[in-house]
N, C-alpha and C positions, 0 to 999 in steps of 0.2 A: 528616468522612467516617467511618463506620461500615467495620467489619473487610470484613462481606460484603459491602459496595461496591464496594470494594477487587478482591474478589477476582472479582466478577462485571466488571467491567471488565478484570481479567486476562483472564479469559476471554473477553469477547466479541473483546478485544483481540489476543491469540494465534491465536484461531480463523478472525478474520475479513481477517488482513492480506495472506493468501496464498492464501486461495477468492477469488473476481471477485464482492467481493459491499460491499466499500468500507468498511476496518476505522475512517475515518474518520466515515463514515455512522453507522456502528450506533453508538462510545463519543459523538457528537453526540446522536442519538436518545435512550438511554438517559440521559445530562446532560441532559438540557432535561426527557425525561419525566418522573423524580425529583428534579430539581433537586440536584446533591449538592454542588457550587464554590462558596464562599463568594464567590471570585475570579476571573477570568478569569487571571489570571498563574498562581493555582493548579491550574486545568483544565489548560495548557499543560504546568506545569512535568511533571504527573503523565502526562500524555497522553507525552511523549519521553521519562519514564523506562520507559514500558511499552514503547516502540518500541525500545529497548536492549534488553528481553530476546526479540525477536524477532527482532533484528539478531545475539543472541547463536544462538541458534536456527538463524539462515541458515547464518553460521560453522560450526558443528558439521557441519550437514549436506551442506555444500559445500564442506569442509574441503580434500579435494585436490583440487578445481578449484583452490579458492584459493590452496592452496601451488602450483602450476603455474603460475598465474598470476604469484605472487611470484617466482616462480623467471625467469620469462621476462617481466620489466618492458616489456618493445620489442613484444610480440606484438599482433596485429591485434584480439584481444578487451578488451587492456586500452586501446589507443587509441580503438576504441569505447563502454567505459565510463568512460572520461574524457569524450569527445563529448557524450555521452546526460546523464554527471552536470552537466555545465558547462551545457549548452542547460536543462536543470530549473531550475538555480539561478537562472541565467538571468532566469525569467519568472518563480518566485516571489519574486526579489526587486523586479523592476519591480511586479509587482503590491502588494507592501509597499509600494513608495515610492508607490504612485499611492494608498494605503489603501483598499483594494478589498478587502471580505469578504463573504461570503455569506449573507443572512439563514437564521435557521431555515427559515422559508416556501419556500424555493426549495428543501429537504433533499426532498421528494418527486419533482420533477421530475428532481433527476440520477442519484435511483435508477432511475427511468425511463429515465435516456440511458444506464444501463450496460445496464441489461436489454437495450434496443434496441443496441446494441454487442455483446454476448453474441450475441442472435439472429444478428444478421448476420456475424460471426464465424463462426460456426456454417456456414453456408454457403458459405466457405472452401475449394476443393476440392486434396485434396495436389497433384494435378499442375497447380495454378497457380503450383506453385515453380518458377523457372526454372528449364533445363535446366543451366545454369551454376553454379547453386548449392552456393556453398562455406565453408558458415559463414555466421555471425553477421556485417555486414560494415557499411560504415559509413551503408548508407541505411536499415536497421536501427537504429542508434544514433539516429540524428538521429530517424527516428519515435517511438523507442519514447521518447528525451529526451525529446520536447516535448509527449506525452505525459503524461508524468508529472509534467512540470511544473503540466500543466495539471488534472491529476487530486488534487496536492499543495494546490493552494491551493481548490478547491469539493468540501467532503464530502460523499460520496455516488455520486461517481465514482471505482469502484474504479481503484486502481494497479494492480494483477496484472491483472485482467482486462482492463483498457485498452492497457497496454502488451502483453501479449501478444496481444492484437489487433490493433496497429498492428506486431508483429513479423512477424504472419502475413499480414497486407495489402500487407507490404511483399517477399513472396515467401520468410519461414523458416517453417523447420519448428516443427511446433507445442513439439516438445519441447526444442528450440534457444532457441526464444521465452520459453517458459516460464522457463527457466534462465536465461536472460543477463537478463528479469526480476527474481528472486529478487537476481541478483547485484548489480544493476541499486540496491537496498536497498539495500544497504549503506553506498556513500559517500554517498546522501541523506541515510539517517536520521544517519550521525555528523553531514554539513553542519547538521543539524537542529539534533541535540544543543547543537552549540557555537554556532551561531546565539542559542541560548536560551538558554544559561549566559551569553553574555555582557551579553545585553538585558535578562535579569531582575533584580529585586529580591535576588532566591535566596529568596524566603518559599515558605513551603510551606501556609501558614493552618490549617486543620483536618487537614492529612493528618499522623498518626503514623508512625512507625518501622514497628510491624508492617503497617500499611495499605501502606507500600512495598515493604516485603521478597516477603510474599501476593499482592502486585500481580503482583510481578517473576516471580515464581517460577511464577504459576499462569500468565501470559502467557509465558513460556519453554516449557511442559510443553504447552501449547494451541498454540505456535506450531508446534512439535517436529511434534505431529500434524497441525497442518492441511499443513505442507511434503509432508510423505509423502502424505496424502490427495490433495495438488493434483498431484503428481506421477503418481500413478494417474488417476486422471482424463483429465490431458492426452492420455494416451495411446489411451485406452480411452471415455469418454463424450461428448456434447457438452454445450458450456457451456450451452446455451441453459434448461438446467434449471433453475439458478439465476435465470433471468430471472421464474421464478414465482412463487419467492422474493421476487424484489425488489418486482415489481408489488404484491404482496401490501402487502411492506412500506413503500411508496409510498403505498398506499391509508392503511393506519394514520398514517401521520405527517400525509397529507392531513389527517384528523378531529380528530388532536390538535392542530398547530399554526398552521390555520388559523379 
């Protein structure tokens, strides 16, 4: 792998995990168009170290959520992202066991099922929140889990964008949704990490030192930004913009990969 490989995967990497736009999708896209893996063990390995520094990323930015959250182990947000991480593991590991993976070819159609997710999100109206609504709460968890579980194993179906839309389908608020999303990262990607540290060879094949470090640093700095962008957004635009985005980027992968 070349330095600027490297670092354009940080990028799309940082940029793309926390817009609704499937940060799976794009580092798939960009691997398959350039070809740059020697190895499929070395795709992975590198793909979850870049997910670490956007994990690092969440941390910073959600720091005193998180210390709150440490602080109050018994409290109804973290019993919900217990729920949410357990129902994810859940189905990506049955899907492992069944060996069920996603051809390239199908990478245009699930950019198409976010877009159509986006749209219809989109038309989400705030007073379909119930009148009772108190939080983040546990039919919330269970949607936005299964979710992402489902979003975790077919690239091209973002995470953020999916599960905040099964937050918001499920009667939260969008900026509720958003965040218990984000937070939502965290104990997937570590499940990830150690998932793959213990399944792997630990080969890295063509990736260097600096190709890691470039990787890490430029996906920390990208991620950094895209959190505060998705955060304005949520509040202020609707998502359905990105859907023109994706169709777009639907259409190109159609030509290339099929």
């Amino acid at each position: 792998m070349e330095i600027w490989q490297a670092i354009v995967l940080g990028l799309i990497q940082g940029l793309t995990e926390f817009l609704p736009v499937s940060s799976s999708g794009h580092l798939l896209f960009f691997q398959e168009a350039v070809g740059i893996y020697d190895t499929y063990n070395t795709a992975l390995l590198f793909d979850i170290f870049l997910h670490l520094a956007t994990l690092l990323a969440v941390i910073i930015i959600f720091r005193k959520k998180i210390w709150e959250l440490i602080r109050n182990p018994f409290c109804k947000t973290n019993y919900c992202l217990l729920i949410a991480t357990a129902i994810s593991c859940v189905i990506v590991v049955v899907f492992l066991l069944l060996d069920i993976s996603m051809p390239i070819r199908a990478l245009p159609f699930t950019f198409l099922i976010t877009a159509a997710i986006l749209v219809a999100v989109s038309f989400i109206k705030p007073e379909k929140i119930q009148p009772n609504y108190d939080g983040i709460g546990y039919r919330h968890g269970i949607a936005m889990g299964t979710i992402q579980g489902i979003a975790a194993i077919f690239p091209g179906i973002s995470r953020s964008g999916s599960t905040i839309a099964a937050g918001m389908a499920t009667g939260a608020r969008r900026e509720e949704a958003a965040e218990f999303s984000f937070l939502m990262s965290i104990p997937i990607i570590i499940a990830s990490f150690v998932w793959e540290a213990f399944s792997s060879d630990g080969g890295l094949g063509s990736i260097g030192a600096w190709q890691m470090i470039l990787g890490f640093l430029v996906a920390f700095v990208a991620a950094i930004f895209s959190i505060k962008v998705m955060l304005v957004l949520i509040k202020r635009a609707k998502l359905y913009w990105f859907s023109i985005y994706l169709v777009a980027l639907a259409i190109v992968s159609f030509i290339l990969f099929w």
